[in-house]
C-alpha positions as CSV (number, residue, x, y, z in Angstrom):
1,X,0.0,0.0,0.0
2,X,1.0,3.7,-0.5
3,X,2.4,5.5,2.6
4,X,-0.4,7.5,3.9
5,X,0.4,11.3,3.1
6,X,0.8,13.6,5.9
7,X,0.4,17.5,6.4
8,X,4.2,18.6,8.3
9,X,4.0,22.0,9.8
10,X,7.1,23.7,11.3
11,X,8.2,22.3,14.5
12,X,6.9,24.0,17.4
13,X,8.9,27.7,18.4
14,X,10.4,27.6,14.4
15,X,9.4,30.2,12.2
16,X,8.9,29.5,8.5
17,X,10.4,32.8,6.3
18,X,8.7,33.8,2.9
19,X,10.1,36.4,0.6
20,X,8.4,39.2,2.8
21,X,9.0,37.7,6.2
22,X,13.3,36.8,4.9
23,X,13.3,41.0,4.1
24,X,11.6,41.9,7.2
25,X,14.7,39.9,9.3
26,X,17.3,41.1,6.5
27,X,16.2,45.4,7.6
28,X,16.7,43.9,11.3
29,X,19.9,42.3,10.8
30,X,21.3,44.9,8.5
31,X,21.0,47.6,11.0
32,X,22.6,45.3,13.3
33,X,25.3,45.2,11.3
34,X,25.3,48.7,10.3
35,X,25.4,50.0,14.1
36,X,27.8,47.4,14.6
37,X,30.6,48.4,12.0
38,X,29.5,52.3,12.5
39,X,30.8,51.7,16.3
40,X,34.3,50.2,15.6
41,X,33.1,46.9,16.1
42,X,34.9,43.7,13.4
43,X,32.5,40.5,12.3
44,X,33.5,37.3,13.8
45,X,31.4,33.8,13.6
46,X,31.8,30.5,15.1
47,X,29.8,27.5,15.4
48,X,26.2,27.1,15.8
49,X,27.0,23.7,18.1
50,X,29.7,23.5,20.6
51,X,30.9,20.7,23.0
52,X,28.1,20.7,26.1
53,X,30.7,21.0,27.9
54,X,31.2,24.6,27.1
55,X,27.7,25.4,28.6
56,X,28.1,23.7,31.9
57,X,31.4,25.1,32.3
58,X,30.3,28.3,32.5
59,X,26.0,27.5,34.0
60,X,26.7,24.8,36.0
61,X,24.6,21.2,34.8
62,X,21.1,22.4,35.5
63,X,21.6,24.7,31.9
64,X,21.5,21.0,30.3
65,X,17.6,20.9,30.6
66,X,16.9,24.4,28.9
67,X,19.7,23.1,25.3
68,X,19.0,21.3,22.3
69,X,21.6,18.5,23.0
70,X,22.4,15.6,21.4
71,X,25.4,13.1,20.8
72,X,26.3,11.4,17.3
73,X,25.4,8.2,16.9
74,X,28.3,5.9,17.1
75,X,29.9,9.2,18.6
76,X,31.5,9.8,22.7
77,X,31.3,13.5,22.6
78,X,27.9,15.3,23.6
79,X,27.5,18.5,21.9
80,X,24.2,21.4,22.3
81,X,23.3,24.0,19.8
82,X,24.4,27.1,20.9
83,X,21.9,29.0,23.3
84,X,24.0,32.2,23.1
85,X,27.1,33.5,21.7
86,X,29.1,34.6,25.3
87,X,31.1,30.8,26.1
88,X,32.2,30.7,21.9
89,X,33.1,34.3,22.1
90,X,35.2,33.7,25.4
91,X,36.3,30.9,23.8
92,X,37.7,32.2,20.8
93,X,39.4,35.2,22.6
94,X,41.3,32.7,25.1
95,X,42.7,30.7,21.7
96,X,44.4,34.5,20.4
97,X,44.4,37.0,23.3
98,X,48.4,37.4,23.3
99,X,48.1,38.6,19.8
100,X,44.9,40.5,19.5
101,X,44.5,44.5,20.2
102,X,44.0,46.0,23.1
103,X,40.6,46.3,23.5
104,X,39.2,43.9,21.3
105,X,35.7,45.1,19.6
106,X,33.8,42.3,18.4
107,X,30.3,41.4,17.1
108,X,27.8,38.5,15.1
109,X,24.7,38.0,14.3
110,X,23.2,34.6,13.6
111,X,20.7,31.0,14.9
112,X,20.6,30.2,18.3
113,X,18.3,27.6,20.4
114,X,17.1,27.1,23.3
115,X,14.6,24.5,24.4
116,X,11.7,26.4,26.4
117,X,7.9,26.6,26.0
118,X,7.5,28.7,22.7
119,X,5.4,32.2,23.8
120,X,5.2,35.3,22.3
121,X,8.8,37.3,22.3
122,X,10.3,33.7,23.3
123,X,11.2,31.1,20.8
124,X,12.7,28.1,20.5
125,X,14.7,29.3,17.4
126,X,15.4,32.8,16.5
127,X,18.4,35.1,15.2
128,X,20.6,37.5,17.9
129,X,23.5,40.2,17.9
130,X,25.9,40.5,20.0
131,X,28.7,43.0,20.6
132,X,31.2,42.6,23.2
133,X,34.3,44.8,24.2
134,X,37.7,43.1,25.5
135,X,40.1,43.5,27.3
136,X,41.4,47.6,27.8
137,X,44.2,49.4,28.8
138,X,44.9,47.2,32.6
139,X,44.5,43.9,30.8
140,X,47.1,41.0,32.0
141,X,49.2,40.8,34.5
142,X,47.7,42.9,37.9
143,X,45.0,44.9,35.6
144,X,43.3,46.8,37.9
145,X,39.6,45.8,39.6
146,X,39.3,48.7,41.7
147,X,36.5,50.7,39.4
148,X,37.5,54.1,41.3
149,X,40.4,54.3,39.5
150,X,39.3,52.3,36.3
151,X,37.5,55.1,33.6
152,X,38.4,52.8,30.6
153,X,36.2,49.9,32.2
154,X,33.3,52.7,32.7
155,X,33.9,54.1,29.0
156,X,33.5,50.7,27.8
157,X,30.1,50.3,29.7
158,X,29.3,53.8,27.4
159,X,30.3,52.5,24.9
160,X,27.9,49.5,24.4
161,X,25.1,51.0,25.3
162,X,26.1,53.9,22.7
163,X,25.8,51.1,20.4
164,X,22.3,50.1,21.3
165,X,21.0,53.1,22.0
166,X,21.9,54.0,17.8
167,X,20.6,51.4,16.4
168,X,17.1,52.1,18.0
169,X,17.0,55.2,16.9
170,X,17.7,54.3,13.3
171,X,14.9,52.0,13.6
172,X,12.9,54.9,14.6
173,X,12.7,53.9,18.5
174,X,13.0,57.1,20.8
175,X,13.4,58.1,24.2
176,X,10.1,57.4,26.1
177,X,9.6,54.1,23.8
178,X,12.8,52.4,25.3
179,X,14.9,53.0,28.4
180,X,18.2,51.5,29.1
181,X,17.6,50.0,32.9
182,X,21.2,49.8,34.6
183,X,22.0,48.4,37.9
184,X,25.3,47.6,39.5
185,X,25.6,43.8,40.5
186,X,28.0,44.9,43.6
187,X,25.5,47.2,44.9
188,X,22.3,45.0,44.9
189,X,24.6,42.0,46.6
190,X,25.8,44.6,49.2
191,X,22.0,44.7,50.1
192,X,20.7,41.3,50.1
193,X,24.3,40.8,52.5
194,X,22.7,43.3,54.6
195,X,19.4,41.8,54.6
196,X,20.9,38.7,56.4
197,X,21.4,36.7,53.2
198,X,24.5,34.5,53.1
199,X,27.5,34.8,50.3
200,X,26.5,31.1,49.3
201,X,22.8,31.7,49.2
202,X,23.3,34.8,46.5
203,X,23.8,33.1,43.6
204,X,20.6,31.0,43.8
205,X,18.8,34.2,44.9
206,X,20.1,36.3,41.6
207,X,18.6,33.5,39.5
208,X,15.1,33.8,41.3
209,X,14.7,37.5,41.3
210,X,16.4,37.3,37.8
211,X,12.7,35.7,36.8
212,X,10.3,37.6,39.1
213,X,7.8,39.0,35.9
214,X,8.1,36.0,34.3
215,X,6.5,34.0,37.0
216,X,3.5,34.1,39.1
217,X,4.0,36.1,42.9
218,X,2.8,33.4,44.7
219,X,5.4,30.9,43.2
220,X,7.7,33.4,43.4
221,X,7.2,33.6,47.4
222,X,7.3,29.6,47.5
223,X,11.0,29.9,45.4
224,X,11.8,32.7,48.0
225,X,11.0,30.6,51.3
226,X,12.4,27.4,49.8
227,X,15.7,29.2,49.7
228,X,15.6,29.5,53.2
229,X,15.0,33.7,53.2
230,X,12.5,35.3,55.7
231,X,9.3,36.5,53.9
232,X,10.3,40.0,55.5
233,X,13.3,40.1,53.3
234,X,10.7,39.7,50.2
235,X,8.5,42.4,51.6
236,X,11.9,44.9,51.9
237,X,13.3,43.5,48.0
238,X,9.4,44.0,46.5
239,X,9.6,47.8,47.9
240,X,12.9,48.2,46.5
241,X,11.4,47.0,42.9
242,X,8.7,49.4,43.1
243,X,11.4,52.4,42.5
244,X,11.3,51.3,39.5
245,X,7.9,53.1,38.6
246,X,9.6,56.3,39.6
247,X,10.6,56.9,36.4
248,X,13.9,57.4,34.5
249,X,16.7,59.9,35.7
250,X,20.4,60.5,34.3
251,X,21.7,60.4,38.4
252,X,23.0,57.3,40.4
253,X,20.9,55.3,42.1
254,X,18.7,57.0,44.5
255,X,19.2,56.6,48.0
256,X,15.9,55.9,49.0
257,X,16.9,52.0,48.0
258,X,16.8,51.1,51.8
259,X,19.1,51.1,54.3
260,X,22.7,49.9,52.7
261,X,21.6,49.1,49.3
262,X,24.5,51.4,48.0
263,X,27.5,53.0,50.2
264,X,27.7,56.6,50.3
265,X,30.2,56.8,47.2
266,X,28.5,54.2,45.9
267,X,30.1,51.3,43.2
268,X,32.0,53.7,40.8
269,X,30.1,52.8,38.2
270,X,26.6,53.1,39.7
271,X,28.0,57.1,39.6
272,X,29.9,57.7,36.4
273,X,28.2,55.7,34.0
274,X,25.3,58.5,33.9
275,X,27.4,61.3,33.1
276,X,29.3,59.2,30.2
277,X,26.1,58.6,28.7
278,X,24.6,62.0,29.3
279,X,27.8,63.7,27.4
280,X,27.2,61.0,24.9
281,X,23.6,62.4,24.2
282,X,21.8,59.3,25.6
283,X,20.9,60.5,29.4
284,X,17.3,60.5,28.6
285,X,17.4,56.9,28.0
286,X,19.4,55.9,31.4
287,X,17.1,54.1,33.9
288,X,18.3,53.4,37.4
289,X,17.0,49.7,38.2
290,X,18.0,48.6,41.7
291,X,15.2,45.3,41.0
292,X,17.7,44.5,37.9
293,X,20.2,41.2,38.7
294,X,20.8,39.4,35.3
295,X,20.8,36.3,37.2
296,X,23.6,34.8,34.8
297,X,26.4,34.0,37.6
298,X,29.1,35.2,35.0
299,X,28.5,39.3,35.2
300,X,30.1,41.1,38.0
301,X,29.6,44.5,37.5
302,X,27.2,46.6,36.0
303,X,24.4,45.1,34.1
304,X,21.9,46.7,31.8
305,X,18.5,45.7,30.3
306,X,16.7,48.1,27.2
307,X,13.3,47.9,28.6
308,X,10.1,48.8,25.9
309,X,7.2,50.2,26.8
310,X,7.4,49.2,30.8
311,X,7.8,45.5,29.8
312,X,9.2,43.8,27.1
313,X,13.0,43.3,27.0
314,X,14.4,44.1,24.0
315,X,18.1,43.0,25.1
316,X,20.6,42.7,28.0
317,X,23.8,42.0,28.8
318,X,26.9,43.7,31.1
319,X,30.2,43.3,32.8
320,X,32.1,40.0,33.0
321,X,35.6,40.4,33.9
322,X,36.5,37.0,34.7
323,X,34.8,34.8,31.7
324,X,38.2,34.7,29.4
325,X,39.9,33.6,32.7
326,X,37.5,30.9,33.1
327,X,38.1,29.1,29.6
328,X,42.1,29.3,29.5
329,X,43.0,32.9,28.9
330,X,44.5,35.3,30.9
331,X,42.3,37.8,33.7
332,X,40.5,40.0,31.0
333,X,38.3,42.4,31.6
334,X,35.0,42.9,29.0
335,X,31.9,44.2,28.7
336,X,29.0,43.1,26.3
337,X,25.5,42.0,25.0
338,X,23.3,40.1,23.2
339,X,19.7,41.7,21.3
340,X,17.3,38.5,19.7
341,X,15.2,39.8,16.5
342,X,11.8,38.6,18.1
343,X,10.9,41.2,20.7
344,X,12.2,43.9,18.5
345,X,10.3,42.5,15.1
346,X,7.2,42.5,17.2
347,X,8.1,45.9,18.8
348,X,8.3,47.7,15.5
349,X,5.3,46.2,13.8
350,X,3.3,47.3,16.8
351,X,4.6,50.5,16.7
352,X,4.2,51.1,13.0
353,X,8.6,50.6,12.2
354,X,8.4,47.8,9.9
355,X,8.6,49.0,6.2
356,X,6.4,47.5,4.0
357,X,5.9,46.8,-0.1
358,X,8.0,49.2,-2.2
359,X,9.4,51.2,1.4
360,X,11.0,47.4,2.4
361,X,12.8,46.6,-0.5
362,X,14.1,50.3,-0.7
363,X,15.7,50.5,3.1
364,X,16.9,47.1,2.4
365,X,18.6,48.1,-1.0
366,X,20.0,51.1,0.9
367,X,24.1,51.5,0.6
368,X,25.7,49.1,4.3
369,X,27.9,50.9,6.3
370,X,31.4,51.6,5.4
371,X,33.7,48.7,6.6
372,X,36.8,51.2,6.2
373,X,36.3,53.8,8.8
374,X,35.2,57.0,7.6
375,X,37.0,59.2,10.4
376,X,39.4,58.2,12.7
377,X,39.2,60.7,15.6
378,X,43.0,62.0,17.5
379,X,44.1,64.6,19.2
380,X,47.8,65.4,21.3
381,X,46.1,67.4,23.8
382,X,44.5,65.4,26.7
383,X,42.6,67.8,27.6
384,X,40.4,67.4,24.0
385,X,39.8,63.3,25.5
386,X,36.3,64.3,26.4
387,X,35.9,66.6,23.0
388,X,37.6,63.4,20.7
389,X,34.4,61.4,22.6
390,X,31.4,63.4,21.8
391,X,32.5,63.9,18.2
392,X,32.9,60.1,17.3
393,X,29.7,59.5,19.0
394,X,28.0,62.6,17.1
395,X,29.1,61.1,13.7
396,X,28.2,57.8,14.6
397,X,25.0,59.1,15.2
398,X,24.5,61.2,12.4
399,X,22.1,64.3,12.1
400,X,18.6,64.5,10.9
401,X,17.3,67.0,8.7
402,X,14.8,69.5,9.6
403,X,12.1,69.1,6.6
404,X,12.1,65.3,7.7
405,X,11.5,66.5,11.7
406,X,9.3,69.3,10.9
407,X,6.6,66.6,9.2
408,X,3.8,64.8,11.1
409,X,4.0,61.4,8.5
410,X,7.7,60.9,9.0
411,X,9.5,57.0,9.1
412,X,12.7,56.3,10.1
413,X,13.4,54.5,6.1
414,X,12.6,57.7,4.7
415,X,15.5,59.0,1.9
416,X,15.5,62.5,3.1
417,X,16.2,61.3,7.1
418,X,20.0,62.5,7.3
419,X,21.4,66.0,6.6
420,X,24.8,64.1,7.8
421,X,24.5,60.6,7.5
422,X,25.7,58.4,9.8
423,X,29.7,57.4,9.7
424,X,31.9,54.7,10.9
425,X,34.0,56.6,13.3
426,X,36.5,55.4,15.8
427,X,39.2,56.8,18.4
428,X,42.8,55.5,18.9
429,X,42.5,53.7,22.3
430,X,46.5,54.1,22.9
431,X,47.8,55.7,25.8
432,X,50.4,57.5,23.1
433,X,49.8,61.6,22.8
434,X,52.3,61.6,19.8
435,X,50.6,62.2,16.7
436,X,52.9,60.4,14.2
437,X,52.0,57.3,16.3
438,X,48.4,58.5,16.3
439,X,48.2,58.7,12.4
440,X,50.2,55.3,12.3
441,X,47.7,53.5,14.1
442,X,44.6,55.1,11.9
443,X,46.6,53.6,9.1
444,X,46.7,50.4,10.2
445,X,43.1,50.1,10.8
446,X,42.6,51.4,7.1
447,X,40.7,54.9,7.9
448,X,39.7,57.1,5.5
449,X,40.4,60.1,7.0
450,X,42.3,61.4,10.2
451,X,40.3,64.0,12.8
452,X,42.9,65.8,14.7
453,X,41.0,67.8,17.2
454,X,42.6,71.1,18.2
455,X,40.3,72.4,20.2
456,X,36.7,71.8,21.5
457,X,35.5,73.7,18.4
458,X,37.9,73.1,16.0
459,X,40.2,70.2,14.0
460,X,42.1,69.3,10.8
461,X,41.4,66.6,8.9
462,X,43.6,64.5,6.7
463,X,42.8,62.3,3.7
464,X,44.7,59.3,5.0
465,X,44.4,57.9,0.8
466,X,46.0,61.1,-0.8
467,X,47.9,62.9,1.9
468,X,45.9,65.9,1.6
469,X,45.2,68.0,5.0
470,X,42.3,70.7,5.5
471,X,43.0,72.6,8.4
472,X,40.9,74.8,10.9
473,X,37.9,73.3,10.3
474,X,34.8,73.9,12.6
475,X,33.4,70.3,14.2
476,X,29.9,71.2,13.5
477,X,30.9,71.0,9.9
478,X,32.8,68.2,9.8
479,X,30.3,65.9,8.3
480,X,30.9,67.5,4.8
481,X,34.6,67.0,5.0
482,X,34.3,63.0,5.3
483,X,32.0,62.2,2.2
């Protein structure tokens, strides 16, 4: 007898992509990859299944239950599609870190899998970005873990969430549809120690306040007293998540956390990181979050979520400064995260963000980024740091054009968006204030043009192709000296 014919569907958590659907991800992951190159970051990849042991290394054996794992048959080595990009990326770095710069920028965008109950924003299959800065000027030997005296780590911390923060606006996300919810993983263990719970008992207690909205209270308050904590230590944690509704501010986490949740000074970053991102035209996206853990046992520092519309996570990641260490490679300090393409796909087609027809295939026909750098920003003063700062992130950013701000009907695809489109910039990260060394090293990583700020107006700029140098030139039009 014929075999009796059968309808398949797509397994469960999968998404099936026609023509429409595969442009829809290629506008998300092209912006991805845009913001990424635009920020100094290079493309790496690696594989989409690793040995399981890479997972449990780095989770512990209970991660086993939420992977896709599987062993080939005949085979004596258990492997898991990948979940998430950190253990390849820390991986990777460990194989090279004697011979790669100082820091390294790095980013990818691919598949990963996890196996969870499919829900909306949460699949089983789905595509993610990840950045992720290593290492920095007191890598190695004694680099220093005192954050009072460690700006680059803090710079760093900017400097990721600069990334983010760009590619939602390009995608036509704006302050007051996103914040940026940071926390400080020193300051909210300081206050659980205070509250009477144990050093052993934290870890376990960052993973179950990691998922408070994601599961009901009252099995959240049976987690709570299984762990052993005092239902009056809830009661003080669930007042200490309510300043949350308080709204965003661009200063450190208020005070009126509860006795000891930060010291006086406070972790370093908990009070610089503001002001870098408020000189950095992002302070109206800054959210302090004292309920925020990331209960991934890996971060020890700070730790940031982009929260949409009160709720829905668009990404997350933060501060792991002892990862490399942990998979063979030398004490490295680094700083990243990871963004899936599900909550933001359904975030901009709820909000209206999603080309569609004849606006689609235009944005995705739409010239990449440069993969040379179009302006590599110096200066010899070091006094100009803070100016060399704000102009890479302005042309990074770009600037919009009044006729498209001034109209009601305007989207973020729109050709007439950018009076100054936005550039790949970067910044020497050398400690060197001579300028021959300075040019030497925008050489080497192939720029287009040198920025030499002279003062917090002006700058010179040198066609690194031709030799040519235009001197005196104001910053606020320095856009039409790069094209």
């Amino acid at each position: 007898m014929p075999p009796t014919s059968r309808t398949f569907r797509a397994p469960r958590g999968t998404r099936d992509a026609y023509p429409e659907d595969a442009l829809k991800r290629r506008y998300i992951t092209q912006a991805w990859r845009d913001a990424s190159i635009r920020h100094g970051f290079d493309e790496i990849e690696g594989p989409t299944f690793e040995h399981l042991e890479l997972y449990t290394q780095k989770s512990g054996d209970e991660i086993v239950s939420q992977l896709f794992s599987f062993r080939r048959q005949g085979g004596d080595d258990d492997y898991a599609l990948r979940p998430e990009f950190t253990p390849t990326l820390a991986r990777m770095y460990a194989a090279r870190a004697n011979s790669l710069p100082r820091p390294t920028k790095w980013f990818t965008a691919g598949p990963y899998f996890r196996a969870e109950k499919p829900q909306r924003g949460r699949l089983r299959e789905f595509l993610q970005w990840n950045c992720d800065i290593i290492g920095g000027l007191f890598e190695g030997s004694g680099f220093v873990t005192d954050e009072t005296t460690d700006v680059d780590r803090i710079d760093q911390d900017a400097e990721v969430i600069e990334c983010i923060v760009n590619l939602l606006r390009v995608l036509g996300i704006r302050e007051g549809d996103a914040f940026v919810h940071v926390n400080h993983r020193s300051a909210i263990e300081g206050w659980f120690t205070k509250q009477g719970v144990s050093a052993s008992s934290i870890p376990s207690v960052f993973s179950l306040v990691d998922r408070r909205d994601r599961i009901p209270a009252e099995e959240f308050r049976r987690q709570w007293t299984a762990l052993g904590l005092p239902l009056e230590t809830l009661s003080e944690y669930n007042l200490l998540c309510e300043l949350v509704r308080s709204g965003p501010n661009i200063s450190p986490i208020p005070s009126t956390g509860g006795p000891g949740y930060i010291s006086e000074a406070g972790p370093f970053g908990v009070i610089l990181l503001p002001n870098r991102l408020a000189e950095l035209n992002m302070g109206e996206w800054f959210w302090s979050n004292p309920a925020l853990v990331r209960g991934l046992a890996y971060y020890t520092g700070m730790v940031f979520e982009v929260i949409a519309e009160g709720e829905r996570t668009v990404c997350g990641g933060g501060r792991y400064d002892n990862l490399i260490e942990l998979f063979g490679g030398p004490p490295t300090p680094a700083v990243g995260f990871g963004m899936g393409d599900v909550v933001l796909s359904l975030l901009l087609e709820d909000k209206g963000l999603m080309p569609q027809g004849k606006d689609l295939l235009d944005a995705v026909s739409r010239p990449q980024a440069s993969l040379r750098p179009d302006a590599f920003v110096i200066t010899a003063d070091e006094q100009f740091d803070s100016v060399v700062k704000r102009t890479v992130a302005t042309l990074r950013a770009g600037r919009e054009s009044e006729a498209w701000l001034q109209r009601d009907d305007r989207k973020p695809w729109d050709a007439d968006r950018y009076a100054a489109a936005p550039l790949h910039a970067r910044r020497s990260y050398k400690a060197t204030r001579h300028i021959g060394k300075l040019l030497k090293d925008a050489t080497s990583q192939h720029a287009r043009h040198a920025v030499i700020i002279e003062s917090d107006q002006v700058c010179n700029v040198k066609n690194l192709d031709t030799g040519e140098q235009r001197e005196n030139i104001a910053l606020t039009d320095l856009p039409a000296h790069l094209a």
